[in-house]
Each structure stands twice: as structure tokens, then as C-alpha cells.
C-alpha positions as CSV (number, residue, x, y, z in Angstrom):
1,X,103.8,48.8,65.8
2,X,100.9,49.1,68.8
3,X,97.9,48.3,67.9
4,X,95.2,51.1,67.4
5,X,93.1,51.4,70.9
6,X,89.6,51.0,70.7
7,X,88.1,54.3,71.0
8,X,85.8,53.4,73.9
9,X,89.0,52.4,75.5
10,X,90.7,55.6,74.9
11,X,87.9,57.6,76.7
12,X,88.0,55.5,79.7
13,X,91.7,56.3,80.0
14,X,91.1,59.7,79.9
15,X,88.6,60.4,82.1
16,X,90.8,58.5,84.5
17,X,93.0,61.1,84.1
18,X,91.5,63.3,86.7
19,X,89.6,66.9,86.5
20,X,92.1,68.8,84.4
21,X,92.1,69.5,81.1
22,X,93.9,66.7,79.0
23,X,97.1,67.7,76.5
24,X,99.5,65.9,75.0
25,X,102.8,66.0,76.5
26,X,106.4,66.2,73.8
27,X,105.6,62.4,73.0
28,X,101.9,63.1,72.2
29,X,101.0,61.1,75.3
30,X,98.0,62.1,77.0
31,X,98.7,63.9,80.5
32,X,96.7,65.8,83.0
33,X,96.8,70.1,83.1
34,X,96.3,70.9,87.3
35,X,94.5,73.6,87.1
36,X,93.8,76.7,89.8
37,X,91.6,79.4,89.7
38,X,91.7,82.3,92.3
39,X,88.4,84.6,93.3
40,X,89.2,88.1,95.4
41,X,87.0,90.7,96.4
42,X,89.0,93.3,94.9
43,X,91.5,94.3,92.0
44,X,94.6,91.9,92.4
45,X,96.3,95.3,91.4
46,X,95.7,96.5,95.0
47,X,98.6,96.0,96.8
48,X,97.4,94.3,99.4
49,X,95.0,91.6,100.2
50,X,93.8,90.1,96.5
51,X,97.7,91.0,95.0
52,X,99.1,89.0,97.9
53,X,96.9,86.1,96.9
54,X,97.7,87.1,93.5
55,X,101.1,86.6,94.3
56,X,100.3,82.7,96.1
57,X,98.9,82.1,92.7
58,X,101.8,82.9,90.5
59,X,103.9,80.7,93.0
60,X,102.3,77.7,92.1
61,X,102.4,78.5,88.4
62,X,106.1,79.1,88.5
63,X,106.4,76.0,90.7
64,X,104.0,73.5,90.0
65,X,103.7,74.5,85.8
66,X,99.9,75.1,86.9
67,X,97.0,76.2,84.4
68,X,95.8,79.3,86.1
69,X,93.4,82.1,86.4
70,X,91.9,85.0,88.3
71,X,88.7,86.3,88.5
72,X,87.3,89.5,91.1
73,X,83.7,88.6,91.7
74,X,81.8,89.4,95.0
75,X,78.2,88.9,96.9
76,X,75.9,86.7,93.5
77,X,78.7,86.4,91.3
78,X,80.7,83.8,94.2
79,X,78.7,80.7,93.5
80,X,78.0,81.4,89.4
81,X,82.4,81.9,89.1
82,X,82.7,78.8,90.6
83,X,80.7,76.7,89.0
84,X,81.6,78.0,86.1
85,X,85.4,76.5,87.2
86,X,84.6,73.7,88.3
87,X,82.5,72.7,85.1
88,X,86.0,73.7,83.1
89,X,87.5,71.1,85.1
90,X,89.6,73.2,87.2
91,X,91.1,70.6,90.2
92,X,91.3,73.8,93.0
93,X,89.3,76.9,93.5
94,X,90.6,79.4,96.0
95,X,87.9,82.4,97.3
96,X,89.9,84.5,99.5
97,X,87.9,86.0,101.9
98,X,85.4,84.7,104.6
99,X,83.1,85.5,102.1
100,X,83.9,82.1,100.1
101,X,84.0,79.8,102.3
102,X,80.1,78.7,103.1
103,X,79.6,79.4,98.8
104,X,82.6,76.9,98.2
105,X,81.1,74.0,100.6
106,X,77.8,74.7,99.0
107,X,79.1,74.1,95.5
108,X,81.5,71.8,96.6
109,X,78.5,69.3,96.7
110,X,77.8,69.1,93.2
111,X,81.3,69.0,91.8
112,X,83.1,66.9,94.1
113,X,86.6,66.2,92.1
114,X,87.3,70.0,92.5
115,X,88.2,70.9,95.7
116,X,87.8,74.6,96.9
117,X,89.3,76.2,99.7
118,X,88.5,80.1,101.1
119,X,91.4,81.9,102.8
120,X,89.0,82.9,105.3
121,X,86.3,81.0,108.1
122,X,85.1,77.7,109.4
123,X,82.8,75.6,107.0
124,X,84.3,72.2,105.5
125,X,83.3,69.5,103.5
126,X,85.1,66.6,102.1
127,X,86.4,68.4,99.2
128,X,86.1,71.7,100.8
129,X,87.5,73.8,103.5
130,X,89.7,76.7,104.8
131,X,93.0,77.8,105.9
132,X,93.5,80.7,108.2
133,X,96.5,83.4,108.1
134,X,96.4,84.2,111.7
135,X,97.0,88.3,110.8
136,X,95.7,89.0,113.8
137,X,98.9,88.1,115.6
138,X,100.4,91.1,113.0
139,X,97.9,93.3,114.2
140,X,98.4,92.8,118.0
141,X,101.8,93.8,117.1
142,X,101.3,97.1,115.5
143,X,98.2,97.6,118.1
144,X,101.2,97.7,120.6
145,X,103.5,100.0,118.9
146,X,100.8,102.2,118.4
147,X,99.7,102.3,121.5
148,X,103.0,103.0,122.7
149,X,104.0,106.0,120.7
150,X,100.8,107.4,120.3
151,X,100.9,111.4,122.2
152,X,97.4,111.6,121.3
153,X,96.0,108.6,123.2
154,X,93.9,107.9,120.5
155,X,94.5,105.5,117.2
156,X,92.0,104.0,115.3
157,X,90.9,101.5,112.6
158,X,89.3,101.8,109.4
159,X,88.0,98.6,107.9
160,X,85.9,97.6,104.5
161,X,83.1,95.2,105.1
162,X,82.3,94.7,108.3
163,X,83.0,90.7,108.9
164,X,84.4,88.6,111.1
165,X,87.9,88.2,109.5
166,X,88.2,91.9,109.7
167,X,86.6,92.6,113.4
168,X,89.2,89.9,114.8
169,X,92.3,91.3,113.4
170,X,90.8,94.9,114.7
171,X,90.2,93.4,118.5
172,X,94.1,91.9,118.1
173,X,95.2,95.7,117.2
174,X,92.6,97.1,120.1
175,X,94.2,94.4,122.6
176,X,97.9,95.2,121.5
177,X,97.2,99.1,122.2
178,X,95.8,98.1,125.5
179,X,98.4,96.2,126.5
180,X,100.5,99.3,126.1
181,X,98.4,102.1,127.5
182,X,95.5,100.6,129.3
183,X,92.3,103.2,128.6
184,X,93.7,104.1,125.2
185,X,90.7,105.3,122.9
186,X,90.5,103.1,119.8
187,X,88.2,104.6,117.1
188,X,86.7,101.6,114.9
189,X,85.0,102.6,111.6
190,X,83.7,99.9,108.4
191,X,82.7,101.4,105.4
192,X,80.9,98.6,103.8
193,X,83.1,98.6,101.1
194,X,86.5,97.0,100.0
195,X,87.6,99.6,96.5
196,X,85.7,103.2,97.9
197,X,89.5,105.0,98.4
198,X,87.2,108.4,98.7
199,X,84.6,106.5,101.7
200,X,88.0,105.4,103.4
201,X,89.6,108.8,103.0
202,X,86.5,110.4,104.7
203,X,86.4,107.6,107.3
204,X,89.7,108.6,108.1
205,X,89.8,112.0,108.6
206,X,87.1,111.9,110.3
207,X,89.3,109.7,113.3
208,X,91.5,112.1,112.7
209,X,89.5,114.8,113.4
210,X,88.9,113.1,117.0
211,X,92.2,113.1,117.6
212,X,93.5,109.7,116.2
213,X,97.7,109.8,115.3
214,X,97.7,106.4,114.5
215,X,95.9,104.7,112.2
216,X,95.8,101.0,111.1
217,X,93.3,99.8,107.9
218,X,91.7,96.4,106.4
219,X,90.4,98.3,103.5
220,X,91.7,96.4,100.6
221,X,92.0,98.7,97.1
222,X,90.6,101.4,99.0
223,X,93.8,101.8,101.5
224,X,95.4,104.5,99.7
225,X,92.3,106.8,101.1
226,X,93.5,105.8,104.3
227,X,97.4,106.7,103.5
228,X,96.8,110.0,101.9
229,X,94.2,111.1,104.8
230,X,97.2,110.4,107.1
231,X,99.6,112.4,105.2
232,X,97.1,115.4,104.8
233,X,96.8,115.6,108.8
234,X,100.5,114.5,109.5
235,X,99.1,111.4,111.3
236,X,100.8,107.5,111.1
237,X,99.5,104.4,109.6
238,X,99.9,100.8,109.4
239,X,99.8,98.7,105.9
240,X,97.9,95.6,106.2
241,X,98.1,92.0,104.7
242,X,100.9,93.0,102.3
243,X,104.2,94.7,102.7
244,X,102.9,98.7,102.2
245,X,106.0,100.4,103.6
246,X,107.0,101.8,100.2
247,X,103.3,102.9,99.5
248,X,104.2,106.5,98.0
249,X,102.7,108.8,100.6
250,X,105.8,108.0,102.6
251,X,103.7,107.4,106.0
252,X,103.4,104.3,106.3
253,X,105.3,102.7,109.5
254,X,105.2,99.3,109.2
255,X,102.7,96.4,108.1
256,X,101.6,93.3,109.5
257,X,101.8,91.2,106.5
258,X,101.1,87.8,105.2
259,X,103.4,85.8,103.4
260,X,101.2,83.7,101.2
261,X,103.2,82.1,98.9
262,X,104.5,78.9,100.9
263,X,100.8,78.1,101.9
264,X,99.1,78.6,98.3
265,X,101.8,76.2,97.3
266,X,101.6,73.4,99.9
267,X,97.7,73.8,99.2
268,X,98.3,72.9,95.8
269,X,100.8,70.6,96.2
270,X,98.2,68.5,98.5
271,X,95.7,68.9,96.2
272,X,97.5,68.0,93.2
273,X,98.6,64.6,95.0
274,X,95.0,63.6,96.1
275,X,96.1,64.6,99.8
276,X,93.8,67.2,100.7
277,X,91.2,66.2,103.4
278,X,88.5,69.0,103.9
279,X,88.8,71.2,107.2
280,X,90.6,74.4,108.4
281,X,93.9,75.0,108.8
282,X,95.6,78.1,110.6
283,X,98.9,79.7,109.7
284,X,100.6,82.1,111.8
285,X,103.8,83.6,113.0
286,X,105.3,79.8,114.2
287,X,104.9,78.6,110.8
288,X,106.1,81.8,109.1
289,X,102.8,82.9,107.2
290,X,102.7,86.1,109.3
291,X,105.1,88.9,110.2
292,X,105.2,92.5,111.1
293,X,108.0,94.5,109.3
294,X,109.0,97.8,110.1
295,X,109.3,100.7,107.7
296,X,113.3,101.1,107.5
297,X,112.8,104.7,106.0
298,X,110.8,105.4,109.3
299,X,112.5,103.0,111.6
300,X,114.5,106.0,112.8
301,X,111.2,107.8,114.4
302,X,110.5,104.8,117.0
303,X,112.1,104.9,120.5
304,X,114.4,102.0,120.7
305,X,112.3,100.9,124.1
306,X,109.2,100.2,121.4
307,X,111.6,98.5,119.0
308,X,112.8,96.0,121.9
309,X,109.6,95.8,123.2
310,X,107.5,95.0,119.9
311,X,110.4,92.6,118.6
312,X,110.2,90.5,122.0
313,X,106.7,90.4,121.8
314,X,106.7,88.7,118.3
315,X,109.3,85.9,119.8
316,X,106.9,85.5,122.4
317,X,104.3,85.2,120.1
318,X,105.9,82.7,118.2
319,X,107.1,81.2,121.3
320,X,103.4,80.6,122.2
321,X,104.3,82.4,125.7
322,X,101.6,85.2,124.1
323,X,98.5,84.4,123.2
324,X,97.1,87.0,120.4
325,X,93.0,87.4,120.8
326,X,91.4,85.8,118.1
327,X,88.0,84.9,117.2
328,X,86.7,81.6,116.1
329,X,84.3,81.8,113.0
């Protein structure tokens, strides 16, 4: 029989076991829990932007066996959530949004075995950082098709908060319209607020009104304003961040769309494995985190010249023969 270990003994090996929470595996063996938490501006119910990161964070529980959790918390709540985390020995904390990125690097100082990471801007620390989905390079694409169909000449783009994440994806949609129809209007409206469907709905209409046929969003929860606005005037729109073609107003024509789930994972994975290094990291259409899919119900309505010429563009894009605008923040 092993002998009994010394209880001061026993501690030592377990805080040695890094900043999870410690269980007992089948053989009552102590082990380490790797545990994530994930912060979103909005309901991860929204079918977009926080369910797609929602979605990131289910991968790496199927896949890693991951302790997780979500939280929606915005503006005084960041920094409180994530101390809160950290001091329940959670080993990553993900903010997605620009919004977390300068709160993470500012916590990250006090709690450095938890590493956080914002899906969003350009502050790192050792144990801190961000990475990038270049959605811009999406947005160019459906800036083109737009500006290509669009009998109007005028399509426009109504955004939440007004930040930088938003405004670059916007100027990649304004430069892909250009590219199409040089002096096409684009109408560009912020609302100040990601879950305000009836603020988006107004927004909206009131492009619209000024003679808008196209309409692309970045208006989290509050997209559906956007959608049924469209559908009241018989106008067009774009999903964003996640796949929206099936939204139920049936006018949606195709989204530029991130595909989280490999990039949550690797994140994890590095962190998990003591790998990660603070810094940003981008993600685009070369690596497969972006795409822009076309609505197949709707597919029928775009000339097959705007087909060819939106599907070369993404090659080129991921080519690297086309450089999308995109802002450095």
C-alpha cells in the first residue's frame, strides 16, 4: 500500500495543477478541468454575431471536454465578468467584440494564468490578445453584388454601435459597391445600439425612404428590424457574421459569414497546451474563417454576369491578387 501524502504535499501538487478547477478523474486521481468562458454584447440566441461565437464555444466543449460558460455583459459589467472568471479559475476568457479587448489586457495584469482574448482590436499583453475575422473581405463581396444589381443606385448600411470593427467592415461593403458602379450613393446609419430591432427597423426605412434597394446590416439581435423593413418596402438585404439566408422574412440574399468554430478551437487548443503567446492574429478568406454564401432560394434573381463576377472576386481574394480595405485598430 502507498503511503499517506503529507497534506502540505498534497496542496503543492495541486496547485501545480494549473488554473482549473481540480476533479478527480475514474481512478480518483486528481486532474485539471480547462475551463472557458465567453462574454457577447448581445443574446447568444441572436442569430448572428454572439450565436456564432456561441457556436465556437460549443466546439471546444464537444472537442476538448471543456468546462464552459456564457455570460452577455456590456460597457461596466466587462471588467467585473471577468474578474469574476478569472478568480473561478477559468484558464481562457473570450470577449467578442472590440469592446473587450483593452478591458481584457487591463485585467489580464492581475490574473496572469488566465489568458483572455477579444474577437475584436489591437491591444496585447503576455497573457492577453486578439484575433481578427477579417469579415470585411465578406463585406466587400456583398458591397459588389450590390452595387451591381442595385436599379436604384443607392444601398446602404445600418450598423449598432458605432466602432471601429463595424465602420471597417462598412468601408469594405462601400469599396465593393464602388468598385461596381463608381458614384453609387451609400447611405450609412449606427444606432448606438446592438438589441433595438424597432431603432434598426426605423433606421432602415428611413434608407429606404431615400431610395436604398439594397441593404446590408452589423446590427447584432436587432437585425430582424432590418429584415422586416426590407420586406415591408420590397427592398434586399444582406445577413452578416452568421449564415441568415433562412431568416423567415424570406429576403435575405446572401451573408458574409464567419466560420468560427475552427479558430475558437485552435485558440483553445493553444491555450490549453501553454502555447498561446499574447498578440493579434487575423483570419480571413485564405485560412477559411470567412465566406460569403449566397441565398439558394434567391440565387435564381442574380444575373449570372454578377454570379461569375462576385465568385472570381472571392478567388482573387483569397488569391491575395485583391486586396479588401481594412482598417487597422
Amino acid at each position: 500500500m502507498k503511503p499517506i501524502m503529507p497534506l502540505v504535499s498534497a496542496l503543492m501538487v495541486l496547485s501545480g495543477c494549473g488554473s482549473g478547477t481540480v476533479s478527480q478523474d475514474s481512478q480518483g486521481q486528481p486532474k485539471s478541468t480547462f475551463k472557458v468562458a465567453l462574454l457577447t454584447p448581445g443574446p447568444v440566441s441572436d442569430a448572428g454575431w454572439s450565436a456564432m461565437a456561441y457556436n465556437g464555444l460549443m466546439e471546444i466543449k464537444a472537442k476538448m471536454g471543456a468546462e464552459v460558460n456564457n455570460q452577455q455583459c456590456t460597457d461596466a459589467q466587462i471588467r467585473d465578468a471577468m474578474r469574476s472568471y478569472a478568480q473561478q479559475g477559468y484558464d481562457l476568457i473570450i470577449g467578442h467584440g472590440f469592446e473587450y479587448n483593452a478591458p481584457g489586457v487591463e485585467v489580464a495584469k492581475v490574473f496572469p494564468k488566465t489568458v483572455f482574448v477579444s474577437s475584436s482590436g489591437g491591444d496585447s499583453a503576455p497573457n492577453a490578445g486578439a484575433f481578427r475575422f477579417q469579415l470585411e473581405e465578406g463585406f466587400y463581396l456583398a458591397g459588389l453584388a450590390a452595387g451591381s444589381m442595385t436599379k436604384s443606385g443607392t444601398v446602404a448600411m445600418i450598423g449598432g454601435p458605432q466602432v471601429p470593427s463595424i465602420q471597417s467592415t462598412f468601408k469594405a461593403f462601400k469599396a465593393g459597391a464602388e468598385s461596381a458602379r463608381p458614384g453609387i450613393k451609400v447611405i450609412e446609419t449606427f444606432t448606438g445600439k446592438n438589441d433595438d430591432i424597432a431603432a434598426a427597423n426605423q433606421a432602415t426605412l428611413q434608407a429606404l425612404n431615400q431610395g436604398a434597394d439594397f441593404v446590408i446590416h452589423q446590427a447584432n439581435a436587432a437585425a430582424q428590424g432590418v429584415f422586416d423593413a426590407c420586406k415591408s418596402k420590397g427592398a434586399l438585404a444582406f445577413g452578416a457574421n452568421a449564415n441568415q439566408n433562412e431568416n423567415g422574412s424570406g429576403i435575405v440574399l446572401g451573408s458574409a459569414v464567419i466560420i468560427a468554430k475552427p479558430a475558437f478551437l485552435t485558440l483553445a487548443e493553444r491555450v490549453k497546451s501553454g502555447d498561446y503567446k499574447g498578440g493579434v492574429e487575423s483570419f480571413g478568406m485564405s485560412s477559411g474563417a470567412i465566406d460569403f454564401v449566397w441565398n439558394p432560394a434567391l440565387e435564381s434573381k442574380v444575373p449570372p454576369a454578377v454570379l461569375e463576377g462576385v465568385a472570381r472576386a472571392k478567388e482573387d481574394i483569397k488569391a491575395g491578387k485583391l486586396k479588401v480595405p481594412i482598417d487597422q485598430f
